[in-house]
C-alpha positions in Angstrom: 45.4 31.4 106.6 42.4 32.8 108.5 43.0 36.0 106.2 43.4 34.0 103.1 39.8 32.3 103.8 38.3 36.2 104.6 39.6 37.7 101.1 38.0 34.6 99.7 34.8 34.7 100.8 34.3 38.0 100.3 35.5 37.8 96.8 32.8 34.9 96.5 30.6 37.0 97.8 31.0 39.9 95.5 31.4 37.7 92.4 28.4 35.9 93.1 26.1 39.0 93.4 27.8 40.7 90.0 27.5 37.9 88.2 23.7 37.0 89.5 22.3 40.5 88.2 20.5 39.3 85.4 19.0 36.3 87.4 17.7 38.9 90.0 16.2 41.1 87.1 14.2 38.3 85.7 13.5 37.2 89.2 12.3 40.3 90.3 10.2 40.9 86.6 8.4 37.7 87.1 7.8 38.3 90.9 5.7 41.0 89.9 3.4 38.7 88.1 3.3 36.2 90.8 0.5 36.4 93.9 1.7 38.1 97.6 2.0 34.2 99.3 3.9 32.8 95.9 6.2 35.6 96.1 6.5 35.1 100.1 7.5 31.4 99.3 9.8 32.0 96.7 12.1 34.5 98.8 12.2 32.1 101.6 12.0 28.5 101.1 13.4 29.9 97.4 16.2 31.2 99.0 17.4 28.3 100.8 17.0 26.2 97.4 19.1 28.6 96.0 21.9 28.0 98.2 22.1 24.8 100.3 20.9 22.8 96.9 22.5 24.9 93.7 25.2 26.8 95.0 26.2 24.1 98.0 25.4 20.7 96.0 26.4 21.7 92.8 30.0 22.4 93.7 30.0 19.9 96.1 29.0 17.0 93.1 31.3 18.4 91.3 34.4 18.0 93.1 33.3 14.8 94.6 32.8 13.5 90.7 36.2 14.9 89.8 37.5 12.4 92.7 35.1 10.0 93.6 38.2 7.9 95.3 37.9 10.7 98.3 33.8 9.7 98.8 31.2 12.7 99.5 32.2 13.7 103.1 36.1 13.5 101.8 34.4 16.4 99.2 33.1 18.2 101.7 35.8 18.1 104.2 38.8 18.0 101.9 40.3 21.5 102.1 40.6 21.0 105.9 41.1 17.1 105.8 44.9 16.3 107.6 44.7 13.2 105.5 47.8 12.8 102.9 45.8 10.7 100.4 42.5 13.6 100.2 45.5 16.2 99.6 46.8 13.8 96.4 43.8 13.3 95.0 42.5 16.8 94.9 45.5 17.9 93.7 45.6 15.3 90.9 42.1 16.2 90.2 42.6 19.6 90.5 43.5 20.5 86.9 41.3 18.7 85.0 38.4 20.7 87.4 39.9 23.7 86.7 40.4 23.3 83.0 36.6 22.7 82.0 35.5 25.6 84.1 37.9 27.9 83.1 36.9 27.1 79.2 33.8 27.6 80.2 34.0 30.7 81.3 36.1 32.3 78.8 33.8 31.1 76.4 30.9 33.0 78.7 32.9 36.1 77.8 33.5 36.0 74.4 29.8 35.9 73.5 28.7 38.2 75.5 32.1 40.5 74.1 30.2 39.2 70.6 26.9 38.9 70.9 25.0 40.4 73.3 23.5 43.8 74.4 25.5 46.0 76.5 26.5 49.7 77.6 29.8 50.0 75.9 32.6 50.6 79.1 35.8 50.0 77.5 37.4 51.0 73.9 37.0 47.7 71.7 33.3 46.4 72.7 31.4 48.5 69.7 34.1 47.3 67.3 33.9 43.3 68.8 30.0 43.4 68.9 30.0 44.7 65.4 31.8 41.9 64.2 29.7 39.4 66.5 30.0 36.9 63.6 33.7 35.6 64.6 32.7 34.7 68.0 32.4 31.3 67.0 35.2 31.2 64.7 37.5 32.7 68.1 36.1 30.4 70.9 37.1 27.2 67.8 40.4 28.4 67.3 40.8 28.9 71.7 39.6 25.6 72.2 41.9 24.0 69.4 44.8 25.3 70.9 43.9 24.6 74.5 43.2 21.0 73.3 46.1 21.0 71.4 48.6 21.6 74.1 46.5 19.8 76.8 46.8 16.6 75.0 50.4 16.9 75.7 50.1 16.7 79.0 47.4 14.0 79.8 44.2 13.3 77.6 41.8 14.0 80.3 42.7 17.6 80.6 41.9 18.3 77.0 38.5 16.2 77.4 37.7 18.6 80.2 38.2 21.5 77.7 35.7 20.0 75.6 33.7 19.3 78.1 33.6 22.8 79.5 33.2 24.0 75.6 30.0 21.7 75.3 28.7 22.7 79.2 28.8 26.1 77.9 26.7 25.7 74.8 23.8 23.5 76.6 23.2 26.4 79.3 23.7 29.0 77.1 20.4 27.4 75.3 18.4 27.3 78.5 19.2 30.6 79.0 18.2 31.9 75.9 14.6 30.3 76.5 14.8 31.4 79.9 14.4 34.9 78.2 11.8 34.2 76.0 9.9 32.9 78.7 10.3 35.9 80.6 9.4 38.1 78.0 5.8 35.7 77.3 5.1 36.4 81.4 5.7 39.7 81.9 4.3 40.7 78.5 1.0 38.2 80.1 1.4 36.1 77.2 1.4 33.0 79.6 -1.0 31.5 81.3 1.7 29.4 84.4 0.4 29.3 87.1 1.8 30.6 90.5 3.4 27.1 91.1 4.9 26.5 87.7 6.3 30.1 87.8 8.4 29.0 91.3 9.6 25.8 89.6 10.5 28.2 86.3 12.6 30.5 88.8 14.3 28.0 90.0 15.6 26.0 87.3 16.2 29.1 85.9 18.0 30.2 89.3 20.1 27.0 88.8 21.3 27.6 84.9 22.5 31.0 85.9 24.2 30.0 89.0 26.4 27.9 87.1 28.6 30.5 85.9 29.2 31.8 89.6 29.4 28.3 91.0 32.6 27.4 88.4 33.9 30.6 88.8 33.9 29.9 92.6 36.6 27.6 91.5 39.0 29.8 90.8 38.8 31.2 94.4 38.5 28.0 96.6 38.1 24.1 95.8 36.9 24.3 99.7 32.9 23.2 99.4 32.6 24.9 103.1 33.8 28.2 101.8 31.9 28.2 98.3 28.5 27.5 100.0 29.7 30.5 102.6 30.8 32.9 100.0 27.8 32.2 97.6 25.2 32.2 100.2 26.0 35.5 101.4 26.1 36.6 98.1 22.6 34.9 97.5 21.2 36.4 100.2 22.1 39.6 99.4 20.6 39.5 95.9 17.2 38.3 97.3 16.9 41.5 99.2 18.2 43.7 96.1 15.0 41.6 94.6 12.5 42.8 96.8 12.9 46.3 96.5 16.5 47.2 95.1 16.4 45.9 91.6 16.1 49.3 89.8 18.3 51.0 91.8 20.8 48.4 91.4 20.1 48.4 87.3 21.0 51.9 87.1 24.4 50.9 87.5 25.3 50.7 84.1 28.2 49.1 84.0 28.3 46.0 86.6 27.4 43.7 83.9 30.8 44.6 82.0 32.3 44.4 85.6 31.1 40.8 85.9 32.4 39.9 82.4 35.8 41.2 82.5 35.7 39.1 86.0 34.6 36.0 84.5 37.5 35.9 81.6 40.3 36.8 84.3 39.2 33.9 86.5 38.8 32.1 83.4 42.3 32.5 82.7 43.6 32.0 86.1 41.6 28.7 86.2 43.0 27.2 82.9 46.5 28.7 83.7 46.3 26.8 86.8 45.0 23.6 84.5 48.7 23.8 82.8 50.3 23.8 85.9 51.0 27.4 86.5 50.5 28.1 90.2 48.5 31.5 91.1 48.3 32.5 94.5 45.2 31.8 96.2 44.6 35.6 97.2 45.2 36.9 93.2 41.5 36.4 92.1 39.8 38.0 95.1 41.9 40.9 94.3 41.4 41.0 90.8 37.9 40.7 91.0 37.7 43.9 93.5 39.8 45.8 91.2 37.8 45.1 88.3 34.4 45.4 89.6 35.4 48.1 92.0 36.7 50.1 88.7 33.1 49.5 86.9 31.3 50.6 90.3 33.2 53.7 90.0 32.8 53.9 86.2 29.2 53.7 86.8 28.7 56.2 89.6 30.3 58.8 87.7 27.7 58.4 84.8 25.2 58.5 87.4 26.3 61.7 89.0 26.8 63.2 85.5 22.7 62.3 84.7 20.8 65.1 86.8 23.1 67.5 85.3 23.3 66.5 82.0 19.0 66.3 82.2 
């Protein structure tokens, strides 16, 4: 067991940092527009925002609303609770959790398989981002099927589809003006003050984490281990902030390393919605092997670069 919890939190920790690189890049662009004592402020008292109130309450709200019968410190003390009736619940809830975050995130892959910018890793992604026009037209025909077969098995798993499906499109629309924000302050189009640049960061910090903290899901339902595994990870991408960020960009391919990450465990959580049990210790090790293979993948373009200049 005790190895079971390790692969786990260091899966979380390297999912949360993959899948947090764009939220460091804007952090660290708009940091640079920001006085010495804002930015001071931010990485500190920031940091602990970050973690203990998005990436520990967020889960933690969640699976306490999935089963309010268990009450918030049954939530937070469920995965090592010797209590029959915490066990029952969660597992009852468990797939109706695990179906709108897993909907979610497959939907978080297709677009960016669709629509958005990227260094092409894999055969496929120029012809799929060419053809960016039937992303809608595939995540409607995914989440008619998924709702078609869910309604077989209880109502409230396909309403969690829908509701993942619709959770998807309302952060994806903070996001996108989350970027056009960005654009207005480091271009100095904008005239926020210091303050109201902290408060952008961190709703913006909070949208983005959203991804990472259902994905989490897919690891662990155990709120001790998420904020663990996510706070490391945190942690670690403040410091790539500071002074890392560029370094850390030049690895091409992490993004497509998150993504591919982010449709397995979308998968494995709506597989496990259906009923189909996956071993706890399968998306840890899936998400090394994937992002592991785009570290590598990356490295190798970046040891090709002084030769080929």
């Amino acid at each position: 067991m005790i190895t079971t919890m390790i692969i786990t939190v260091l899966g979380l920790v390297l999912f949360e940092i993959v899948s947090s690189i764009d939220n460091a890049v804007i952090n660290a662009e708009v940091l640079s527009t920001m006085g010495k004592k804002a930015r001071r402020w931010f990485l500190i008292w920031g940091f602990l925002i970050a973690v203990f109130l998005v990436r520990g309450l967020l889960p933690w709200a969640i699976i306490w609303g999935a089963t309010p019968g268990i009450g918030p410190i049954g939530a937070l003390t469920a995965t090592f609770s010797n209590d029959p009736s915490v066990h029952k619940a969660i597992e009852s809830a468990a797939p109706i959790l695990l179906m709108g975050g897993g909907v979610f995130l497959v939907f978080l892959f297709f677009h960016w398989l669709f629509l958005e910018k990227k260094n092409f890793g894999l055969f496929g992604e120029r012809f799929f981002q060419k053809h960016g026009v039937w992303f809608f037209a595939t995540v409607s025909i995914i989440l008619a099927t998924i709702v078609w077969y869910a309604m077989k098995i209880n109502p409230m798993l396909a309403f969690s589809a829908v509701i993942g499906s619709t959770a998807f499109f309302i952060t994806h629309g903070f996001k996108e003006n989350a970027e056009k924000v960005e654009r207005e302050l480091v271009e100095g189009k904008s005239n926020m003050s210091d303050m109201s640049k902290i408060l952008y960061l961190e709703i913006i910090d909070a949208t983005f984490s959203i991804d990472g903290v259902l994905g989490a899901f897919a690891f662990t339902l155990s709120i001790p281990l998420i904020l663990i595994g996510n706070g490391i990870g945190a942690f670690v991408l403040r410091k790539l902030t500071i002074g890392n960020i560029e370094r850390i960009k030049k690895y091409m391919y992490l993004k497509n390393g998150a993504m591919y990450s982010i449709f397995v465990l979308g998968i494995i959580m709506v597989a496990d919605g259906f009923g189909v049990h996956i071993p706890a210790f399968v998306s840890p090790v899936v998400t090394f092997i994937i992002i592991g293979y785009f570290f590598w993948k990356s490295k190798k373009v970046l040891a090709l670069q002084p030769v080929l200049s």
